[in-house]
C-alpha positions in Angstrom: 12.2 16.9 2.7 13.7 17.6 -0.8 11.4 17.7 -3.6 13.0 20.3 -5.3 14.9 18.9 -8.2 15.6 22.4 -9.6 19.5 22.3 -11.1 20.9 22.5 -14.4 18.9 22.1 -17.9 21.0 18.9 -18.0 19.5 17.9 -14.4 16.4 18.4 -15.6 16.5 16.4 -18.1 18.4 13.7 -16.8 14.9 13.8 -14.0 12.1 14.0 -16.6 13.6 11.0 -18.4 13.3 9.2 -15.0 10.1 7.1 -15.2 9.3 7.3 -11.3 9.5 10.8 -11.5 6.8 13.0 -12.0 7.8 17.4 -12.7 4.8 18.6 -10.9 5.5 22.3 -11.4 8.1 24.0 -14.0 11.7 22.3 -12.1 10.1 20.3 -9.3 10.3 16.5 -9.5 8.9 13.9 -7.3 8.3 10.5 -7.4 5.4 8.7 -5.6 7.6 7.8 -2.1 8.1 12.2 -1.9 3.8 12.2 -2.1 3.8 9.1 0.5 6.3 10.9 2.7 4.7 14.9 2.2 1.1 13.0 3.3 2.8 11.1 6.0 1.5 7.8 4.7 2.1 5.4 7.0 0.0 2.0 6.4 1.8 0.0 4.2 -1.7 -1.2 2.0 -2.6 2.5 1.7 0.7 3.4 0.5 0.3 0.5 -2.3 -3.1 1.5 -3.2 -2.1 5.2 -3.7 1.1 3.8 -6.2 -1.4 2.2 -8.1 -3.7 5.1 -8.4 -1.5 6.9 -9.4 -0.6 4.9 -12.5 -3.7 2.6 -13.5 -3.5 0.4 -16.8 -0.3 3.1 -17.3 2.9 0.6 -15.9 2.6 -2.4 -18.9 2.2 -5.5 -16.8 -1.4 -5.0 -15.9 -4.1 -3.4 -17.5 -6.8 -0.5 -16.3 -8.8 -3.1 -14.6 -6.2 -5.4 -13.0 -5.0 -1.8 -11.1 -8.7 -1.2 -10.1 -9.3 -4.4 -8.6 -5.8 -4.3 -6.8 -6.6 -1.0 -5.5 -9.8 -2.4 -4.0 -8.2 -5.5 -2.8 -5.5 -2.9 -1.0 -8.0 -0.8 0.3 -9.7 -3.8 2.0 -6.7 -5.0 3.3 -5.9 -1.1 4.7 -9.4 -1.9 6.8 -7.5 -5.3 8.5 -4.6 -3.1 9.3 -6.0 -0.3 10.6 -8.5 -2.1 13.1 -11.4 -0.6 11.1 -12.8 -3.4 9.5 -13.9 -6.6 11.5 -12.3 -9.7 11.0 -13.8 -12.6 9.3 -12.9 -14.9 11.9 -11.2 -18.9 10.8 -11.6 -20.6 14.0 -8.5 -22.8 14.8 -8.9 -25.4 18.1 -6.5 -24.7 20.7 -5.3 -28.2 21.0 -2.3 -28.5 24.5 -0.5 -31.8 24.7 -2.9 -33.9 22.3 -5.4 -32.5 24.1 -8.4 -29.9 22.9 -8.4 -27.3 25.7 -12.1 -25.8 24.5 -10.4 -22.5 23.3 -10.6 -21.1 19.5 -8.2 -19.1 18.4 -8.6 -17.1 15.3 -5.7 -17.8 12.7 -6.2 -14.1 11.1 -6.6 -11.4 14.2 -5.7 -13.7 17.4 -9.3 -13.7 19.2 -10.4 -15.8 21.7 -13.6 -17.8 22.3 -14.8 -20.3 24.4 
């Protein structure tokens, strides 16, 4: 991994003008995908809830409490991906050639009932 960005003064500020990057120590820039990478971040609604901790109310499309309630809403969503969180079952029919077969399947995880 290369976080350090250390170079020239004009390297430097040619970085620190760069809105996605962050100096996080006198010469070392990173942006949030170097943070995701160094943590090994792998689940993609984690990854999205951490981008928008990271900058709450601060990116000018949403405000403070748009970016809280997306962070919750990815965090849930982290839950589904992960296994950790039950599903909230939506019981379809299996229906074979016109005909109902007396399976359910669920339309979010897959399960099976009779």
């Amino acid at each position: 991994m290369n976080y350090s960005m250390i170079g020239t003064k004009q390297e430097n500020a040619r970085m620190s003008n760069n809105k996605y990057q962050r100096e996080i120590k006198p010469g070392v820039f990173v942006d949030v995908y170097d943070v995701l990478k160094a943590w090994d971040v792998r689940n993609p609604a984690l990854q999205h809830l951490i981008k928008k901790a990271l900058a709450v109310g601060q990116r000018g499309h949403k405000d403070a409490a748009e970016d809280l309630q997306d962070i919750v809403d990815s965090a849930m969503r982290a839950q589904e991906l992960d296994g950790t969180k039950e599903c909230e079952h939506e019981w379809l029919q299996q229906i074979v050639y016109g005909k109902p077969t007396g399976l359910y399947l669920c339309s979010k995880c897959g399960a099976q009932q009779l």
